[in-house]
C-alpha positions in Angstrom: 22.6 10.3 11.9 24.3 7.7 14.1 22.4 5.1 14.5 21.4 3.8 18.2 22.3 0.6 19.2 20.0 -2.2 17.7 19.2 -3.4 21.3 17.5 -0.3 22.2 14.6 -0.7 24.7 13.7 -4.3 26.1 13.8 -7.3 24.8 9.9 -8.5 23.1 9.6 -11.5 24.6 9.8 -9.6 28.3 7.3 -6.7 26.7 5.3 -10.0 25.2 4.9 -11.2 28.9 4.0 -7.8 30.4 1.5 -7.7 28.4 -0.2 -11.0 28.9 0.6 -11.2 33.0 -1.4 -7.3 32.6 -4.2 -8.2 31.0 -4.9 -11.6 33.3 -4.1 -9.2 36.2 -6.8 -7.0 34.4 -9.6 -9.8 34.1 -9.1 -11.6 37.1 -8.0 -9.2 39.7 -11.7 -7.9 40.7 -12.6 -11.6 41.1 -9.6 -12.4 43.8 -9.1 -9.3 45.2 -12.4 -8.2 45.2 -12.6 -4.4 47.2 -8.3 -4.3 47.3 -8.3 -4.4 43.3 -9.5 -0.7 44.0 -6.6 0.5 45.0 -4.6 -1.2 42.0 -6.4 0.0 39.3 -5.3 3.4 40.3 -2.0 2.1 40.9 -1.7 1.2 37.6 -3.0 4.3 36.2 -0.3 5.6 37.4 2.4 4.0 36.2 1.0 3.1 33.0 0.5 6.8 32.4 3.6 8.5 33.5 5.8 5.8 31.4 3.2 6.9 28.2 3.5 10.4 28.8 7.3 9.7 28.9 7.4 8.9 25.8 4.9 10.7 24.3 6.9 13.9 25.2 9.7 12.9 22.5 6.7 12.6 19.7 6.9 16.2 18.2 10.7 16.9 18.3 11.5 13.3 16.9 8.9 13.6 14.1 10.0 17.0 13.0 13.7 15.6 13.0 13.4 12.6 11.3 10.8 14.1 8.8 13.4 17.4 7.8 16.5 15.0 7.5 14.5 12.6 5.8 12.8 14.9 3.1 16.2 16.3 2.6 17.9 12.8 1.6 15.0 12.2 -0.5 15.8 15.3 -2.6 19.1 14.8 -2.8 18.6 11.4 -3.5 16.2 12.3 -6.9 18.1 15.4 -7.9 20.6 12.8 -8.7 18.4 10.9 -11.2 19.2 7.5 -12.7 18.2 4.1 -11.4 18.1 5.8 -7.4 15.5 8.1 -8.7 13.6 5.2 -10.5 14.0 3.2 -7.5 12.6 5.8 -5.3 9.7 6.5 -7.2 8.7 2.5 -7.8 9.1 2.4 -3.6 6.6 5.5 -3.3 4.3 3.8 -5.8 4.6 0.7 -3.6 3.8 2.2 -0.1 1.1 4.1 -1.3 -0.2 0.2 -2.8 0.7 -1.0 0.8 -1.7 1.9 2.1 -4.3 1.1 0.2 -4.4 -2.0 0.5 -4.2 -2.3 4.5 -7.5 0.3 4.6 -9.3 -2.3 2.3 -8.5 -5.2 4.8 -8.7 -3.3 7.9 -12.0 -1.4 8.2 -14.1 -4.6 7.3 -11.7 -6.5 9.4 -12.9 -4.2 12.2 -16.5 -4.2 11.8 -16.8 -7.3 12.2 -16.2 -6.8 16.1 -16.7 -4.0 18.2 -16.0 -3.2 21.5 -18.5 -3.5 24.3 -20.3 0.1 24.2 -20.5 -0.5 28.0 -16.4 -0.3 28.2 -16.4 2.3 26.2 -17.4 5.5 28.4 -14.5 4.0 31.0 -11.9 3.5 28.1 -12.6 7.1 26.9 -12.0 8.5 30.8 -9.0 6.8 30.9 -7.3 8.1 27.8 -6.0 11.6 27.4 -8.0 13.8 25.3 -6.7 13.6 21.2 -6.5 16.8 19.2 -10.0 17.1 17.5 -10.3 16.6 13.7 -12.5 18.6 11.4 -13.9 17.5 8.0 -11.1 18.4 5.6 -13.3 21.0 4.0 -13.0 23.1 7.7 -8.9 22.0 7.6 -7.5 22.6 5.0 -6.1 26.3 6.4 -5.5 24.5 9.4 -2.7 22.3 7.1 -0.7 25.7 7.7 0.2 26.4 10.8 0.5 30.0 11.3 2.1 29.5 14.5 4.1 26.8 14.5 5.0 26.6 18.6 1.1 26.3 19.1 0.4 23.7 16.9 3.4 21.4 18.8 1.4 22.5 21.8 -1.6 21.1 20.7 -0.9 18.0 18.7 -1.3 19.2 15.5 0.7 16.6 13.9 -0.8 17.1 9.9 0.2 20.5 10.2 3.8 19.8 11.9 4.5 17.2 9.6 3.4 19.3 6.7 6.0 22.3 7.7 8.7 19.4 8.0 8.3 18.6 4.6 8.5 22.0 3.5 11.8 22.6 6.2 13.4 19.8 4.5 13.1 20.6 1.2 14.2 24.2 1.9 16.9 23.1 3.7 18.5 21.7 0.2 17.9 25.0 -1.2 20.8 27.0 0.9 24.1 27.6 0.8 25.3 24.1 1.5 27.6 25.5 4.8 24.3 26.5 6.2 22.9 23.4 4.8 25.2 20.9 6.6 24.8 23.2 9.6 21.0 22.5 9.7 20.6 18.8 9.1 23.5 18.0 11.5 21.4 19.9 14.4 18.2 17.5 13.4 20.3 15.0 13.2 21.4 16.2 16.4 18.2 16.4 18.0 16.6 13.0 16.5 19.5 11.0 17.9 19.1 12.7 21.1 15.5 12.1 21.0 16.3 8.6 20.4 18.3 8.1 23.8 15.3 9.3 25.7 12.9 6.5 24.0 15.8 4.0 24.5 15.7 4.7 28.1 11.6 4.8 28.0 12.1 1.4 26.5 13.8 -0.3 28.8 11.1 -0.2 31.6 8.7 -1.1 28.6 7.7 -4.0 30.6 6.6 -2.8 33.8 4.3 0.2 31.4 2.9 -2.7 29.2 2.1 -4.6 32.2 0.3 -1.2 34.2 -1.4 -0.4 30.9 -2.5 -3.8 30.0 -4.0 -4.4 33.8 -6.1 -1.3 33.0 -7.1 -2.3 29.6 -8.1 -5.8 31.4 -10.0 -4.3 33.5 -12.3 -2.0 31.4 -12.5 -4.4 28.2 -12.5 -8.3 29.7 -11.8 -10.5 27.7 -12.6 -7.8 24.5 -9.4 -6.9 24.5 -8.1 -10.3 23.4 -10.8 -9.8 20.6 -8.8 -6.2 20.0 -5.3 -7.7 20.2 -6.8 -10.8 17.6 -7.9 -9.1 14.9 -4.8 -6.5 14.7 -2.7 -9.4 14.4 -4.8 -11.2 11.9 -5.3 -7.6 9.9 -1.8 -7.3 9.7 -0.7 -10.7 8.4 -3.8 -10.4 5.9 -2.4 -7.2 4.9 1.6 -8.3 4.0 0.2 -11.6 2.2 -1.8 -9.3 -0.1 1.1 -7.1 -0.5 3.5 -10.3 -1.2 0.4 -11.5 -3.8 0.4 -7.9 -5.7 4.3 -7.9 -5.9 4.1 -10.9 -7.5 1.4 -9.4 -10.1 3.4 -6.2 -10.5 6.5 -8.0 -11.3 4.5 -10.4 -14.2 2.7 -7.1 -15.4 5.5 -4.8 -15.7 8.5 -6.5 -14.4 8.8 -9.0 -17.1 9.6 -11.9 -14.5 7.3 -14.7 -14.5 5.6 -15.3 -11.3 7.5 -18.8 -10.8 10.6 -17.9 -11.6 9.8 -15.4 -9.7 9.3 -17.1 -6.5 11.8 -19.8 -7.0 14.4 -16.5 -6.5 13.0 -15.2 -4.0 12.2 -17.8 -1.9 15.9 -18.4 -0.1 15.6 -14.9 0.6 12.3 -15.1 2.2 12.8 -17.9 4.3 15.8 -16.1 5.6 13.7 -13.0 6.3 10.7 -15.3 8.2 13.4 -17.1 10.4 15.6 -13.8 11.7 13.0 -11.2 10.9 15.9 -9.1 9.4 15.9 -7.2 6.2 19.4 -6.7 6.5 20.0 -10.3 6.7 18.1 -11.0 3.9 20.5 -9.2 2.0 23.1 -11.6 0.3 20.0 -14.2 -0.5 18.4 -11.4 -2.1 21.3 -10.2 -4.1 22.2 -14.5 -4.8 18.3 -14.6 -6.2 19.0 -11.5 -8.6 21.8 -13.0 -10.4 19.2 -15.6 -11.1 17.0 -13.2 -12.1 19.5 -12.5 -14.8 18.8 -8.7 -13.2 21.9 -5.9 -14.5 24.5 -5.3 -11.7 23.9 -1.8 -11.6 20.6 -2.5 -10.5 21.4 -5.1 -8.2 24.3 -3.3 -6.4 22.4 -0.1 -5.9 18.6 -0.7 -5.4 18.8 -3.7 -2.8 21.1 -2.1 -0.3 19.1 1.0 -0.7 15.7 -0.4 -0.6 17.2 -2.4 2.6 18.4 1.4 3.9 15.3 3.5 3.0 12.1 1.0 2.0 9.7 -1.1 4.1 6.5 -2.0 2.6 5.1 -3.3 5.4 5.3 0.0 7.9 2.3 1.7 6.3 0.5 -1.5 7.1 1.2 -1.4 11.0 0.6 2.3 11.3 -2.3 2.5 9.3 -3.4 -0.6 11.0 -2.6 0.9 15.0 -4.2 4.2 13.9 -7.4 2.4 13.1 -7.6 -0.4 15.6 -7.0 2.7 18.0 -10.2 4.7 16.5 -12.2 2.0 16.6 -11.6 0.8 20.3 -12.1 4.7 21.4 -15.4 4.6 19.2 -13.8 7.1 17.4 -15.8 7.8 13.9 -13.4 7.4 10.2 -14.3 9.9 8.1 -12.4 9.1 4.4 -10.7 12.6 4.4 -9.2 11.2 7.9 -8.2 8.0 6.5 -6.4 9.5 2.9 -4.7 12.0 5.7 -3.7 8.9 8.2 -2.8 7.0 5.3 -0.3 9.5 4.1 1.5 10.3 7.2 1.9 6.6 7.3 3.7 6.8 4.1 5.7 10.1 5.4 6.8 8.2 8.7 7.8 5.2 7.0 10.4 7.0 4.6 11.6 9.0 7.7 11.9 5.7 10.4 13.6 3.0 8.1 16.7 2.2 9.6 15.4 3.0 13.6 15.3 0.1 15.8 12.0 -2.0 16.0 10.7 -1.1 19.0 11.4 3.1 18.2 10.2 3.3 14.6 7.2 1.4 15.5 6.3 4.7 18.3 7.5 6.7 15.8 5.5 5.8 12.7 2.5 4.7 14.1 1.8 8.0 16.5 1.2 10.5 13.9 -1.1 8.9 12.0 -3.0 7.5 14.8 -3.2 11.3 16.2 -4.0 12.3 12.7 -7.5 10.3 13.0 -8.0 11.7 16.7 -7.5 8.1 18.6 -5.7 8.2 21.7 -2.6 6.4 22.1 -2.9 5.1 24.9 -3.4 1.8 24.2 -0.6 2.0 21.5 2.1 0.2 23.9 -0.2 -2.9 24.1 0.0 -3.1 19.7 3.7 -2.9 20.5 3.9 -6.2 22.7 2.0 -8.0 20.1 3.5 -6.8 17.3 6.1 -9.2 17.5 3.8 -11.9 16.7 2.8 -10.6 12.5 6.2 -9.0 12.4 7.9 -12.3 10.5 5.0 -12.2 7.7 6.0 -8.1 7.4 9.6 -9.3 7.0 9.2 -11.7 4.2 6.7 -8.9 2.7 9.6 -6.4 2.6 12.0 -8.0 1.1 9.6 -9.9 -1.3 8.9 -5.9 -2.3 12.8 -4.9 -2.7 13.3 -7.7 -4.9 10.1 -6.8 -6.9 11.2 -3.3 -6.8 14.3 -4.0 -8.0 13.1 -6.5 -10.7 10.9 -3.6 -11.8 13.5 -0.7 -11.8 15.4 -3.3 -14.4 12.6 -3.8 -16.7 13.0 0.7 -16.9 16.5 0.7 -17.5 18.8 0.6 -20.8 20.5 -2.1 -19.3 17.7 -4.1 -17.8 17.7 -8.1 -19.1 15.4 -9.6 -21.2 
């Protein structure tokens, strides 16, 4: 796929201050405009809802896409066995860690505060209605769509993603003509998805701002309390992960947790300070060679767990799905949660490599659809999300030097 241009969409410290000039337009409008705030709210509405429903029109198409080409380069990626099928299965292991992990911090997280039940009939009004989720015993046919153009129609993203998987995996089963013909029309339609978000992007700050005067309005100051405790989950969440990745590299890694962290650590500061992975990169290869780690390792599972691995993007979708229920008062049932969590894990594998702002829309939405929470709201966890994003970098690339530490203790050539 050709990748977009990293500056896709605005910059995050305008979509930072949309956000904040909404909300105080939200809270304090009724009080100085009294009667004329009326005819803003609706205003805003507006706005706020045509530029969500603009991109919420690229959801399905850029799922299924990214999903099919990215189940494809998986397969192709473990049919060729060796230390990029070892390191693909230690990143699976790890995300599904990262899942887990992130549902144990979050739900407590959230029950400690709850929305004002008052704000919660007008919230509910406001947001379009979400596809309705059955207890998994009712479901389970319904993971098979029998007609796959419906299920787009209504939202049926389990389902969709499920017949991605399958698409993807059947796609490295043909003639490899027909083969190349296939992924380069996802390809094809994800990138082209991709330059209708960009251009959704851009007027990110004006949407924030319409969306976060409405929230304002119907929450108070409760959505500050909202916008807290996401933050606050999600740094929680990537120092727990950092903390087990220096346990799974002691248990099975055969690194010591000091020596450990004196390698990692120019890496990590690199990470915190530019919030890129990808500049991380030569620290991170500079603190294996003082992991004494084999160069096969080294050369092939740190660029590729920089290309394909983020431990920290189950952690923001998972969280956004979940914040997102539980402002819409929107009951978790555990089937729900084990379904959210692994389209979180199925996102992440298919958005690596996106720019921020689009694999954040693109990995949080399905599971946050999966648990029936609107998304409306989901542009105002993008503003903020700038703000636990540097803990989520230092987590990633604390995990693809643990991953690659741990890859080495499996192979024939791994250092004592």
């Amino acid at each position: 796929m050709t990748s977009p241009s990293p500056r896709i969409g605005a910059r995050p410290s305008f979509i930072l201050a949309g956000l904040a000039l909404g909300i105080a337009a939200g809270i304090l409008g009724p009080a100085a405009l009294g009667a004329r705030f009326d005819s803003v709210l609706p205003a805003a509405e507006l706005i706020g809802g045509l530029w969500l429903d603009a991109l919420r029109m690229t959801i399905v198409p850029l799922v299924l896409a990214l999903v099919v080409t990215g189940m494809a380069g998986a397969t192709a990626t473990l049919a060729a066995g060796g230390i990029a099928a070892r390191a693909l299965g230690i990143f699976l292991a790890l995300l599904v860690a990262a899942a887990v992990v992130t549902a144990l911090i979050a739900l407590p997280a959230l029950a400690l505060w709850s929305p004002d039940p008052a704000a919660l009939p007008a919230l509910q009004a406001g947001a379009a209605p979400a596809p309705a989720v059955p207890p998994l015993a009712q479901s389970i046919r319904g993971f098979v769509p029998v007609n796959i153009v419906a299920a787009a129609a209504e939202g049926a993203i389990v389902p969709l993603v499920l017949f991605a998987l399958l698409l993807g995996l059947a796609v490295t089963r043909i003639a490899e003509p027909r083969r190349l013909a296939m992924l380069e029309l996802a390809h094809a339609i994800a990138d082209s998805m991709l330059v209708i978000v960009g251009w959704v992007l851009r007027l990110a700050p004006l949407g924030v701002a319409a969306l976060a005067i409405v929230a304002g309005a119907r929450l108070g100051l409760g959505i500050g309390a909202a916008l807290a405790t996401y933050v606050l989950i999600q740094i929680a969440a990537a120092l727990a992960l950092i903390a087990l990745c220096y346990l799974a590299v002691a248990l099975f890694g055969r690194v010591g947790p000091a020596r450990f962290a004196r390698a990692a650590a120019p890496a990590q500061a690199v990470a915190f300070s530019t919030q890129s992975s990808l500049a991380s990169l030569p620290p991170m290869v500079a603190g294996a060679e003082q992991l004494a780690l084999p160069e096969p390792v080294t050369g092939l599972v740190l660029p590729l767990a920089v290309a394909t691995f983020k431990i920290s993007a189950p952690v923001s979708a998972l969280t956004v799905a979940v914040t997102l229920a539980h402002l819409h008062g929107v009951p978790i049932g555990p089937a729900q949660l084990v379904l959210a969590g692994l389209l979180a894990i199925v996102s992440t594998l298919s958005v690596v490599g996106l720019p921020g702002q689009v694999s954040f829309f693109a990995a949080t939405a399905p599971s946050a659809l999966a648990l029936g929470a609107p998304i409306e709201l989901l542009p105002l966890l993008l503003a903020i999300d700038t703000v636990p994003d540097m803990i989520r970098t230092v987590a990633n690339v604390t995990a693809d030097m643990a991953a690659a530490a741990l890859v080495a203790a499996r192979s024939p050539a791994a250092a004592p």
